[in-house]
C-alpha positions as CSV (number, residue, x, y, z in Angstrom):
1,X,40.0,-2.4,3.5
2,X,38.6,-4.8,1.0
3,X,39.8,-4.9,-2.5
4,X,37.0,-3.4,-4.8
5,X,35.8,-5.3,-7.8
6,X,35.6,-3.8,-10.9
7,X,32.8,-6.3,-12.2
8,X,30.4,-5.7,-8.7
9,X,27.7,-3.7,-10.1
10,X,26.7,-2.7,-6.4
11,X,27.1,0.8,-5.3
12,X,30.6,1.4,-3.3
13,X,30.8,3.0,-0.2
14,X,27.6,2.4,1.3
15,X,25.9,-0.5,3.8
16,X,26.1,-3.7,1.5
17,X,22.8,-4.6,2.8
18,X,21.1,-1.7,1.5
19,X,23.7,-1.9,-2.0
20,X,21.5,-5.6,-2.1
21,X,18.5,-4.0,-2.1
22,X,17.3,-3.7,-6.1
23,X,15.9,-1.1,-7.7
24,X,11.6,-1.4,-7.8
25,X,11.2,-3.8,-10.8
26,X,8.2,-1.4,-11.3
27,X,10.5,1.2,-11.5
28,X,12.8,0.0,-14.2
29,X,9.6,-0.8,-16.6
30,X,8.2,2.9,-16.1
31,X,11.7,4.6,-16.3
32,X,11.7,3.5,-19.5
33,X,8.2,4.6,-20.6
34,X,7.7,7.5,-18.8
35,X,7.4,10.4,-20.9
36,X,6.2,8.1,-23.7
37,X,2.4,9.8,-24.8
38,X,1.7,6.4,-26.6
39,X,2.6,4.4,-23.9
40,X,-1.2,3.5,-21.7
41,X,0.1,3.6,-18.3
42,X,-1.3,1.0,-15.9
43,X,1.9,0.0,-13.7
44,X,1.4,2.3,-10.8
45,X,-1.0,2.5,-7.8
46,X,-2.9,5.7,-8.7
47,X,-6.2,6.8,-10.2
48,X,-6.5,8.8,-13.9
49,X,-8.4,11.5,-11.5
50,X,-6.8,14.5,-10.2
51,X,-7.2,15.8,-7.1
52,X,-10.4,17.1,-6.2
53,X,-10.8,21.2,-6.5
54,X,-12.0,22.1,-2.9
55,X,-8.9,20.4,-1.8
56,X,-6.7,21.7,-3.8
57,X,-8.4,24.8,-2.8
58,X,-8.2,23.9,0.7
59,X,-4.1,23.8,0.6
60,X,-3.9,27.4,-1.9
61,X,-5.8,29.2,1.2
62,X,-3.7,27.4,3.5
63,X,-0.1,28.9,1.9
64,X,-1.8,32.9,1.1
65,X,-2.9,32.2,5.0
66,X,0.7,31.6,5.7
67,X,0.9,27.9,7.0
68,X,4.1,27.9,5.7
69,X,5.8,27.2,9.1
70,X,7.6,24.0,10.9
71,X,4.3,22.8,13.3
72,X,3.5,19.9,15.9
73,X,5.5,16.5,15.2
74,X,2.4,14.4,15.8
75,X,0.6,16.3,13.1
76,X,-1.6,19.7,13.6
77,X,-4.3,19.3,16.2
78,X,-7.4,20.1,13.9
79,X,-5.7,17.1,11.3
80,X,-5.9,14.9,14.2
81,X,-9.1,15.3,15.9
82,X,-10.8,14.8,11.9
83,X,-8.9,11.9,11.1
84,X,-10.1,10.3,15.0
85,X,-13.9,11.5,14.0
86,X,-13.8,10.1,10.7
87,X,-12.3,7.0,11.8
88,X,-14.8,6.5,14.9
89,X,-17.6,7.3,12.4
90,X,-16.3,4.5,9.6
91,X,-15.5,2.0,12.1
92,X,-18.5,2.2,14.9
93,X,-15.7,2.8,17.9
94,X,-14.3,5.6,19.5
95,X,-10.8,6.6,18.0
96,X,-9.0,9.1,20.1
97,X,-7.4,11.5,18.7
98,X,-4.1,11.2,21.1
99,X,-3.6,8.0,19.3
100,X,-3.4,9.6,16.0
101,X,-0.1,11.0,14.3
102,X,0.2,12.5,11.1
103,X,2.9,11.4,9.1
104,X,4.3,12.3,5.0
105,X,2.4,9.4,3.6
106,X,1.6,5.7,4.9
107,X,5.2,4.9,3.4
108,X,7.0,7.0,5.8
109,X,4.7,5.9,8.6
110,X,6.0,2.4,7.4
111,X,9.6,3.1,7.8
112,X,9.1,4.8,11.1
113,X,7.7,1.8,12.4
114,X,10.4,-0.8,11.0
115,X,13.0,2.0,12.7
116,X,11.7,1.8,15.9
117,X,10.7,-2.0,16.5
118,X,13.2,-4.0,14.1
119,X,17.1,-4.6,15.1
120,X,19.6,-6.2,13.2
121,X,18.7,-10.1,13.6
122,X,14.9,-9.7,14.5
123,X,12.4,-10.3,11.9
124,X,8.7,-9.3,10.7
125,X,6.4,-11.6,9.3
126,X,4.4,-10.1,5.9
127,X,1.2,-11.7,4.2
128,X,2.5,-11.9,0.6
129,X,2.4,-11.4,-2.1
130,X,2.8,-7.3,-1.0
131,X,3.8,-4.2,-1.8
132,X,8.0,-4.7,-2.2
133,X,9.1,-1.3,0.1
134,X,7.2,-2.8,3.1
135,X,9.6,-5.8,2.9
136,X,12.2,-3.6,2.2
137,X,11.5,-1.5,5.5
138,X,12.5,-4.2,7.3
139,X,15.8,-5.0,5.6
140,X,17.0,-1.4,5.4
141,X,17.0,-2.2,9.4
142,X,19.0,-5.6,9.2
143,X,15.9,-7.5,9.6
144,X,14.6,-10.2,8.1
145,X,11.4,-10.0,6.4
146,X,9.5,-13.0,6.1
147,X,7.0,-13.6,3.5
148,X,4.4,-16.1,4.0
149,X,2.5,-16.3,0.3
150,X,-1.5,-15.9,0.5
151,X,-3.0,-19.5,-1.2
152,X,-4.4,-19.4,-4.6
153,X,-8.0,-20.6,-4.7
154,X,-9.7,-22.1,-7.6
155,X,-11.6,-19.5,-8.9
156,X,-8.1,-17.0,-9.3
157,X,-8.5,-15.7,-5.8
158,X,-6.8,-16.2,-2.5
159,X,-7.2,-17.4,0.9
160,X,-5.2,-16.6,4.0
161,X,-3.2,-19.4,6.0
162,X,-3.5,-18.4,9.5
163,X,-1.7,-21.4,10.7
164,X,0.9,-20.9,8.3
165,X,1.3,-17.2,9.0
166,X,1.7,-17.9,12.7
167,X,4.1,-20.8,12.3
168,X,6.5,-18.6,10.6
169,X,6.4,-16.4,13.8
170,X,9.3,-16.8,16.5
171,X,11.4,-15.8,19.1
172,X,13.2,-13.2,17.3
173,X,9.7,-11.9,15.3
174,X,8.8,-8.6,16.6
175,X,6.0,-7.9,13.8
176,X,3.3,-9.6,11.3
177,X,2.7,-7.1,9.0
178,X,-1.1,-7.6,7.5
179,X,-2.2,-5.2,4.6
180,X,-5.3,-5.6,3.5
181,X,-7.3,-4.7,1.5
182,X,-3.8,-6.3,-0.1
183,X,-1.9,-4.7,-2.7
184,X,-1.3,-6.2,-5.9
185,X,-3.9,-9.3,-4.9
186,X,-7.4,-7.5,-3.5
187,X,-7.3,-10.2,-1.1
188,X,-9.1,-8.5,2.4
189,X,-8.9,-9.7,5.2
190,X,-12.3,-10.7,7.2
191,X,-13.2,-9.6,10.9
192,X,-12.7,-13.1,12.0
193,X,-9.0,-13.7,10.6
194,X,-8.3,-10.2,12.4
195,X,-9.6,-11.7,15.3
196,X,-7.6,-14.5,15.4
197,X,-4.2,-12.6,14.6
198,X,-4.9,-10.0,17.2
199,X,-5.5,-12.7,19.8
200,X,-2.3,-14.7,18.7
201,X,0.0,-11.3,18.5
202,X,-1.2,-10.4,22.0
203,X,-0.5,-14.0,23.4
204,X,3.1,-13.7,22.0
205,X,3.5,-10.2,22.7
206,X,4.1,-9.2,19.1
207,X,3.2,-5.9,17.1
208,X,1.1,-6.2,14.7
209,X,1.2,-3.5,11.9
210,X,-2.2,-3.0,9.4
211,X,-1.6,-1.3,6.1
212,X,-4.8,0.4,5.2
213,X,-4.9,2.8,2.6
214,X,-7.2,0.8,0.4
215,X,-9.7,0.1,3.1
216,X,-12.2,2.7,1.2
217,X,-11.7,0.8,-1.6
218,X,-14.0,-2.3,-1.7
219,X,-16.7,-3.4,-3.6
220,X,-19.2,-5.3,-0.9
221,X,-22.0,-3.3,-1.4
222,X,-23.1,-3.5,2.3
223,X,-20.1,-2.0,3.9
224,X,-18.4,1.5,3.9
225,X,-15.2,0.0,4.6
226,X,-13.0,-3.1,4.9
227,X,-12.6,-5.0,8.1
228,X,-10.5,-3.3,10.5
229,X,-8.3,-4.0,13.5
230,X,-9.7,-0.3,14.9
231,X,-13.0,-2.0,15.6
232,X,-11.0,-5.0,17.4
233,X,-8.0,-3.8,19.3
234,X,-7.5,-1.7,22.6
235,X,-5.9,1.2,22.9
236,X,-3.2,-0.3,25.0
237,X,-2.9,-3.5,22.6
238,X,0.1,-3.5,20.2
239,X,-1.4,-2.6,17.5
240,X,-0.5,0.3,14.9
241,X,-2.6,0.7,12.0
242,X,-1.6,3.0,9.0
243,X,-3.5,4.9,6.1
244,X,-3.2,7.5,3.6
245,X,-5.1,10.0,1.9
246,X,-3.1,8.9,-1.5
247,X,-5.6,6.4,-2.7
248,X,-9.2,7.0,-1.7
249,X,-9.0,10.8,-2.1
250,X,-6.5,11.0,-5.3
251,X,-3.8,12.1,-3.7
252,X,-1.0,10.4,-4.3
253,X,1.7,13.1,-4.7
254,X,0.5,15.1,-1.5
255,X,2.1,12.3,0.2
256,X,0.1,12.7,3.5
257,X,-1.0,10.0,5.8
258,X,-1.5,8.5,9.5
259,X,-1.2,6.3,12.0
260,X,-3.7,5.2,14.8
261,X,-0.3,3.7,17.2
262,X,-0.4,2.8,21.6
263,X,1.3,5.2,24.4
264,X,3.8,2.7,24.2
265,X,4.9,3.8,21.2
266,X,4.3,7.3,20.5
267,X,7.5,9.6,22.0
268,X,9.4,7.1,19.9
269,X,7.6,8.0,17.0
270,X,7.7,11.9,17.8
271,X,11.3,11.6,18.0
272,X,11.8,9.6,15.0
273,X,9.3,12.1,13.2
274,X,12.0,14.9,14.1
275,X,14.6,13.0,12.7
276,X,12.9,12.1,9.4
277,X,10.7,15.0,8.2
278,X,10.3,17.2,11.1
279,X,6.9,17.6,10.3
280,X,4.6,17.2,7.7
281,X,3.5,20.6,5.6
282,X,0.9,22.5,7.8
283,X,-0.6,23.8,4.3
284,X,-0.9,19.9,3.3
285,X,-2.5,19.0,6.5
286,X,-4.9,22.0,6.2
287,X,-6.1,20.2,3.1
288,X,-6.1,17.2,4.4
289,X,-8.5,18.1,6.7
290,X,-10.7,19.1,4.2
291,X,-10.6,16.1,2.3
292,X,-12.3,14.0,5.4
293,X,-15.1,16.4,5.9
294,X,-16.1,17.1,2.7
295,X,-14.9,14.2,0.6
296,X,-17.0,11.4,1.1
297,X,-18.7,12.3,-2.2
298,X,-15.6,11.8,-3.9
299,X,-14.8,8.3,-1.9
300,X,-18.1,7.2,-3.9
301,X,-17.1,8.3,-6.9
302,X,-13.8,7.0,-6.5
303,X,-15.0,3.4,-5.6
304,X,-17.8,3.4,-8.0
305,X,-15.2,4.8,-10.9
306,X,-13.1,1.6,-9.6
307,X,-15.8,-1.2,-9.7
308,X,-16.3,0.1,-13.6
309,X,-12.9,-0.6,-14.4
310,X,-13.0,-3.7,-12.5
311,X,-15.8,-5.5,-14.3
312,X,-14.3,-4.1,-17.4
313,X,-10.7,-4.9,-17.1
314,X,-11.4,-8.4,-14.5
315,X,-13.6,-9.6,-17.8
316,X,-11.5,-8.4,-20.6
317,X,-8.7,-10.1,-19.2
318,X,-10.6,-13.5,-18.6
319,X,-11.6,-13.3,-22.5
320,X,-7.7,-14.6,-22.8
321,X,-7.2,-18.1,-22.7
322,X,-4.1,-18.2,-21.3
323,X,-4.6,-15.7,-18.7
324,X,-6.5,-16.5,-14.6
325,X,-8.2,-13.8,-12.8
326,X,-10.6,-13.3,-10.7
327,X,-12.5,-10.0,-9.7
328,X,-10.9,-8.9,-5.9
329,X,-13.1,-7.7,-3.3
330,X,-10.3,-5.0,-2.5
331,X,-8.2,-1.9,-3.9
332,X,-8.0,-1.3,-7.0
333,X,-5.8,-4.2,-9.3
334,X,-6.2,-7.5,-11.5
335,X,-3.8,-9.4,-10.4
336,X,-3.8,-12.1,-13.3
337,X,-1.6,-15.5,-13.6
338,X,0.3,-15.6,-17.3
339,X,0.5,-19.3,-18.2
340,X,3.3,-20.1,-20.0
341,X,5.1,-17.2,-18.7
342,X,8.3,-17.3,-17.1
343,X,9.7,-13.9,-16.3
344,X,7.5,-11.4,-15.5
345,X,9.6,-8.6,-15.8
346,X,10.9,-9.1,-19.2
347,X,7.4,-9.9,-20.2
348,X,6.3,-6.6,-18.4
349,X,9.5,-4.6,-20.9
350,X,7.9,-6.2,-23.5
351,X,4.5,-5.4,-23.4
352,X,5.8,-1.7,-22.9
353,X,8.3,-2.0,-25.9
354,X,5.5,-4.0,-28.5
355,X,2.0,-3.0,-27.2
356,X,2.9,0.3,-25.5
357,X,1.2,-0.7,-22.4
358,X,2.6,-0.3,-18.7
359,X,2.0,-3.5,-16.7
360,X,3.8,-4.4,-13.4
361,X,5.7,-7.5,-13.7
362,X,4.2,-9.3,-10.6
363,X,7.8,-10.1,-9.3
364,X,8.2,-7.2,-7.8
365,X,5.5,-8.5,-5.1
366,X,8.1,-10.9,-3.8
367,X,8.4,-14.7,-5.1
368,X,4.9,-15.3,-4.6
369,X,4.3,-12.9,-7.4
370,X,5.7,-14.8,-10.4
371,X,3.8,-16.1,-13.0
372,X,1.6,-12.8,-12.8
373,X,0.8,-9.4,-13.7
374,X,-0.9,-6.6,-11.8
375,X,-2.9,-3.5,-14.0
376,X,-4.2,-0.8,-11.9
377,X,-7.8,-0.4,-13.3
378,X,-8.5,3.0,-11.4
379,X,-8.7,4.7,-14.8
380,X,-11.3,6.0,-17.4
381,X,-12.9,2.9,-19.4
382,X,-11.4,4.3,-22.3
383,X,-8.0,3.5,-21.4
384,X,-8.6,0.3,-19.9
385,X,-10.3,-0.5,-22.9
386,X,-7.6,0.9,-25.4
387,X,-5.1,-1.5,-23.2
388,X,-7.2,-5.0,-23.9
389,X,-7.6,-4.2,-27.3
390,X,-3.6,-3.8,-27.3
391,X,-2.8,-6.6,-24.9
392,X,-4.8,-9.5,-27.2
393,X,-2.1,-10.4,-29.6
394,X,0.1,-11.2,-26.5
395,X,-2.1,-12.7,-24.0
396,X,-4.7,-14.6,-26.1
């Protein structure tokens, strides 16, 4: 048995790969201001709204109905037949609902994923910069989780490197990992990129994985949704692609979400469901269900809410001198490039400690991410406002 070291601030008695995985960065900035009613919160991915009423409603009925009960692994059969009709109905192509499963948000779905293709020496190959617990997926597996950085264009906004992306791919890669709309950058993804990466992935024989959950969330007035690999791929390709309810519908802390997934796949997935969660809460589902057909109100006012804090926070930001951004055409974050700073996270403590704003130090979206700051601007104008006027003394 190895000597212990006083000094080694990693955990004892546990995997040392997971004791090397770090706390969120976002984390340690909002553990220290949570709680604080000065503090204007804009470090984490969620809207200012609350749930709406009829689902909330939806999910009281449920429990006085009794759904209190341990149900089917794949999700409840009414959850997934809504989620298939609403996705055929966004996407123009038949989803069936046999290749739906319900799962306790897209994170879990996530996981599940990385636990079922990934083994100690393989790798996955993620569009960066991203959101830190999919990399972390991977390495909680012994994987390796490679991060192939999106590039910056002129104007603040970024462009995906197909060739570069692919390059990184190789005998041991058993995923590319693509979410888009992207979170912290906004950067989607067009119908022709996912063209290309579908055809590539099914050459090589490699799964690749689409993060949705902001696909609701875009601000091309012309479509309903992002581009999609649903309106691409087979049924038989290997193709999973994951979403949530957390984001579109506000609700974030139901933690409820899906995957559209191949047979290949999908008695792996029921068993590792078991193992996991069991199932997710009937009464959530119930609500759930309600939220896709009888929510597309909300969506609107969700994404139109979104497009007003956009133009507000996108332009109050470029007012700075020393700060770059550039409106996104996805989710719901500015993204912005600091010059002159050189840690993001202690300028992220500071801004909490001085101005009493939340802000999430852009490291935590990989190494790709320094040099930046992401604000979620899926919040009332007031606030967003209230935060510019508090962020000019540091940032101009």
């Amino acid at each position: 048995m190895p000597a212990i070291d006083p000094d080694d601030p990693r955990p004892r008695g546990v995997r040392e790969r997971i004791a090397e995985i770090p706390f969120s960065l976002i984390g340690q900035v909002a553990m220290v201001g949570l709680g604080d009613p000065a503090v204007l919160p804009l470090w984490y991915g969620e809207s200012d709204l609350p749930t709406p009423g009829f689902v909330c409603d939806a999910a009281a009925a449920a429990l006085r109905d009794g759904h209190t009960f341990y149900s089917h692994k794949r999700g409840i059969p009414e959850l997934r037949q809504a989620i298939a009709r609403y996705l055929g109905d966004l996407h123009g192509r038949e989803v069936e609902a046999e290749r739906v499963v319900v799962t306790n948000s897209a994170m879990n779905a996530l996981m599940i994923l990385a636990q079922a293709l990934i083994e100690p020496g393989d790798n996955a190959v993620l569009v960066a910069p991203l959101w830190p617990n999919i990399g972390d997926c991977v390495r909680v597996m012994g994987g390796e989780a490679r991060e192939v950085p999106l590039a910056p264009t002129p104007d603040g906004g970024w462009r995906l490197d197909i060739a570069r992306l692919l390059a990184a791919c190789d005998a041991r890669t058993r995923a590319l990992i693509v979410n888009s709309p992207c979170n912290p950058t906004g950067w989607t993804m067009t119908g022709d990129e996912a063209a290309v990466l579908l055809a590539e992935t099914r050459r090589r024989g490699i799964w690749l994985i689409a993060d949705e959950v902001y696909a609701r969330l875009i601000y091309d007035q012309r479509a309903r949704a992002a581009p999609s690999l649903l309106e691409l791929a087979d049924a038989e390709d290997r193709v999973v692609v994951v979403n949530s309810f957390s984001k579109a519908w506000a609700m974030t802390g139901w933690r409820l979400g899906w995957m559209v997934a191949p047979p290949e796949i999908r008695a792996v997935i029921d068993t590792l469901v078991e193992i996991n969660v069991s199932c997710a809460p009937v009464f959530v589902q119930k609500a759930g269900i309600v939220a896709l057909e009888r929510g597309e109100g909300f969506v609107a006012e969700m994404r139109e809410r979104c497009r007003r804090g956009r133009d507000i926070l996108v332009q109050g930001l470029a007012r700075f001198p020393r700060v770059h951004v550039a409106a996104p055409p996805g989710a719901f974050y500015a993204f912005c490039r600091v010059e002159g700073m050189k840690d993001s996270l202690a300028f992220a403590h500071d801004l909490l400690a001085r101005a009493k704003v939340g802000v999430a130090p852009g490291r935590a979206f990989g190494p790709a991410g320094e040099g930046y700051l992401r604000l979620c601007f899926a919040c009332a104008p007031a606030r967003l406002e209230a935060a510019l006027e508090r962020l000019e003394p540091f940032l101009r």
